[in-house]
N, C-alpha and C positions, 0 to 999 in steps of 0.2 A: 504494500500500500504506500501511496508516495505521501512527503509529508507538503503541509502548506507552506509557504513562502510568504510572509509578510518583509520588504525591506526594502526601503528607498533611499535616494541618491542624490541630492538639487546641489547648484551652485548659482545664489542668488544676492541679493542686497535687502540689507533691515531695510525694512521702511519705518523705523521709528527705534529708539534708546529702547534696550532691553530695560525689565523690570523685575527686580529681584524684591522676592517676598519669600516668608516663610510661614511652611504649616505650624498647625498648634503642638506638635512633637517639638518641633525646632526644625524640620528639614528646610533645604536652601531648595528654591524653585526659579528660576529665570524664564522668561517666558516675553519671546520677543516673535517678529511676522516677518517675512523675506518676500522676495518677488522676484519671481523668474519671468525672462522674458524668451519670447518666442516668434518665430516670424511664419508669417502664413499667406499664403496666397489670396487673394480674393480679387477675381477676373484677372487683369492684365497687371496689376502690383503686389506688392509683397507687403505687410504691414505689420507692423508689432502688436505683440500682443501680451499684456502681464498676466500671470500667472501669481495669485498671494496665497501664501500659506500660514498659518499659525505653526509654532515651533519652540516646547519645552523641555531645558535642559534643567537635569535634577542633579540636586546634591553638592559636592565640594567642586565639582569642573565647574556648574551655576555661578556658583560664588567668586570662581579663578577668574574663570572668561566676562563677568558680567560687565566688568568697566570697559572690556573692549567691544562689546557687541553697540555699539553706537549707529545710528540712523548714517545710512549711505557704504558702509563698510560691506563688503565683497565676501561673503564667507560660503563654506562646503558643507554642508548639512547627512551624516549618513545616520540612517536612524527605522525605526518602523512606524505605521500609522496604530492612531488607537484610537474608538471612539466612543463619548460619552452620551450618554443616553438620558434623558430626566424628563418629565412632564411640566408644563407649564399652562398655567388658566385653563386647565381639561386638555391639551394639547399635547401630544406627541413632540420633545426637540430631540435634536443630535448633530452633535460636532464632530469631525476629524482633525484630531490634527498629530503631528508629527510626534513622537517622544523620539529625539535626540542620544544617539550614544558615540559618537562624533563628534568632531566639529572643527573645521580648516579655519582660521585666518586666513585670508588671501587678499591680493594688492591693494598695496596701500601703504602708508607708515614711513615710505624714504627708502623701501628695501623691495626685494622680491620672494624673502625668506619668508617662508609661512606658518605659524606654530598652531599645532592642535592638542589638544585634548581629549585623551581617549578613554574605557573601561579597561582598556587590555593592560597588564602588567608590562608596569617599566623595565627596561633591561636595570640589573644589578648596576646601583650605584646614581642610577637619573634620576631626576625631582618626579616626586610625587605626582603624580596627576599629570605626569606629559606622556605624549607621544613620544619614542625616540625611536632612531632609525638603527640596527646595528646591521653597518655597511657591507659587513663580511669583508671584501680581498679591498687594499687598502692600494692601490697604485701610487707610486711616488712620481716620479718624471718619465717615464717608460708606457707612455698609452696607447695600446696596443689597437689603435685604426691611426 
């Protein structure tokens, strides 16, 4: 039996200052919206199109990342969707939206270097809560193309 696949991928822009709040436990919650864009055809021109998401990152990466998720910033979102269900004035609602276990900076800042924030365990010896790369074969001046 195969199993389900929930898991997405966007590279978009906040449209607005993340917001960090915290549940009545204490946990840290950030919870900001992005916008992808996309171009489409319609007759003889090609025209943009945005694309907005809602998008919450939980926990100590919330808290790491929150000051840099600022309105206009270019970020990598991988994560799955999840949706909340509730009734309102007799009515049926429901949200999607992303929960976040990801998360790229990208251009911006004076540089081209990108830092994220992952779930996955740091190689021995990296700061907490980062992604790192461990490069494997280390080339010194010798680049083999």
């Amino acid at each position: 039996m195969a199993s389900d696949v929930n898991h997405v991928v966007l590279i978009g822009r906040l449209t607005r200052d993340a917001e960090l709040k915290y549940t009545a436990n204490g946990s840290a919650v950030s919870k900001f919206s992005i916008a992808v864009n996309r171009n489409r055809k319609v007759g003889d021109t090609w025209q943009d199109e945005a694309n907005f998401f809602d998008v919450t990152l939980w926990g100590n990466r919330g808290e790491k990342l929150n000051q840099y998720l600022t309105k206009g910033k270019q970020i990598g979102v991988q994560g799955e969707l999840r949706q909340s269900r509730w009734e309102q004035d007799g009515q049926p609602r429901s949200r999607v939206e992303i929960h976040a276990l990801n998360i790229q900076l990208l251009g911006g800042g004076g540089g081209s270097r990108s830092t994220g924030f992952s779930q996955e365990k740091p190689v021995a010896g990296a700061e907490s809560g980062s992604k790192t790369y461990d490069g494997g074969d280390d080339f010194e001046d010798d680049i083999p193309f």
